[in-house]
C-alpha positions in Angstrom: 0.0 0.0 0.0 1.4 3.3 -0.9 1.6 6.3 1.8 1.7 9.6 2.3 3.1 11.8 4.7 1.0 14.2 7.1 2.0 16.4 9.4 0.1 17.5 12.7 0.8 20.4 15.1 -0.9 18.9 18.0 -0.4 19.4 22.0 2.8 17.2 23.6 0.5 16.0 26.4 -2.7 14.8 24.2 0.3 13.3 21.4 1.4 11.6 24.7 -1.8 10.5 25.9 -3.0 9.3 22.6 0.0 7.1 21.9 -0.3 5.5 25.7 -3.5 4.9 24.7 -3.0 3.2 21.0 0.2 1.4 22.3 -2.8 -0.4 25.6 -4.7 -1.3 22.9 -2.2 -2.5 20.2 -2.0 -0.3 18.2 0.8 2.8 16.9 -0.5 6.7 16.9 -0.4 6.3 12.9 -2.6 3.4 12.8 -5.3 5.6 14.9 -5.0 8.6 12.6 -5.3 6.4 9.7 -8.2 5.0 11.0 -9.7 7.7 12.3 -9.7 9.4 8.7 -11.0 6.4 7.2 -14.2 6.9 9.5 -14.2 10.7 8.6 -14.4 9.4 4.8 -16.5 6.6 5.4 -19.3 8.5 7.5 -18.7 12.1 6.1 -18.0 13.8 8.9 -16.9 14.0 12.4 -18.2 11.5 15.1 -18.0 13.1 18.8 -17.5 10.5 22.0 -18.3 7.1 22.3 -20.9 5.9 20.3 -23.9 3.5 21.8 -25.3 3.1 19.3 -23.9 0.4 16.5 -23.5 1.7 12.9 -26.7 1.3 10.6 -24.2 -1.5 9.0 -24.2 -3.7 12.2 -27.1 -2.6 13.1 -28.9 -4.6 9.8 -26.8 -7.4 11.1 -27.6 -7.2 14.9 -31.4 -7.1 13.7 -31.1 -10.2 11.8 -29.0 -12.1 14.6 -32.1 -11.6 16.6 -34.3 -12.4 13.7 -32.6 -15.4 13.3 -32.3 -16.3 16.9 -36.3 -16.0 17.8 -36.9 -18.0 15.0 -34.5 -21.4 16.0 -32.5 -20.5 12.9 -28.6 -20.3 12.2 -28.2 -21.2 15.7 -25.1 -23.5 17.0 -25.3 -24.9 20.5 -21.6 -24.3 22.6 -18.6 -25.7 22.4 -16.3 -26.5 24.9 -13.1 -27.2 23.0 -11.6 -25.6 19.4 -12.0 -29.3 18.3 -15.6 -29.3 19.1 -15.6 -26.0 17.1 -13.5 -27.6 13.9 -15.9 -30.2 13.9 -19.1 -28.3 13.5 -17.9 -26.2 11.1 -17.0 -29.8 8.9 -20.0 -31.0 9.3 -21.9 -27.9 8.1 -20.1 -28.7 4.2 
C-alpha cells in the first residue's frame, strides 16, 4: 500500500496520551489517525465520543441475529473445546 506523509501540530501532552492509549490497545499513533480518517471518509464527517449506538451497518446485522435467533435459525449450541468447534464447522459442508 502506498503512503503519504501528514504532518500534525498537536499538544505534547494529548500526542502523549494518545500514543499510551493506541500502544494499551495494540496499536501505533499512525494506525489511529489512519483509522480515524477512514471513518471521517466513510461517515462524512466528524463522530464526537463514544458511540452507543452500532452503525446502521451492524445494526442490519444485529437485527437479523435476533431475527434469526427468535426463530430457532442459524443457531449452533456451545462448544467446549476448538476441536468441538473444527468439527461443527465440517459438518456444516
Amino acid at each position: 500500500m502506498k503512503t503519504s506523509t501528514i504532518n500534525v501540530k498537536t499538544d505534547p501532552k494529548l500526542k502523549a496520551k494518545a500514543s499510551k492509549l493506541a500502544k494499551d490497545i495494540g496499536l501505533n499513533l499512525s494506525q489511529v489517525i489512519t483509522i480515524s480518517l477512514t471513518n471521517f471518509v466513510e461517515v462524512g464527517g466528524i463522530t464526537a465520543g463514544k458511540s452507543l449506538e452500532p452503525t446502521p451497518y451492524l445494526g442490519g446485522i444485529i437485527a437479523r441475529a435476533k431475527k434469526d435467533y427468535e426463530a430457532g435459525k442459524n443457531i449452533s449450541g456451545s462448544f467446549e473445546t476448538a476441536s468441538e468447534i473444527e468439527q461443527h464447522l465440517k459438518s456444516l459442508k
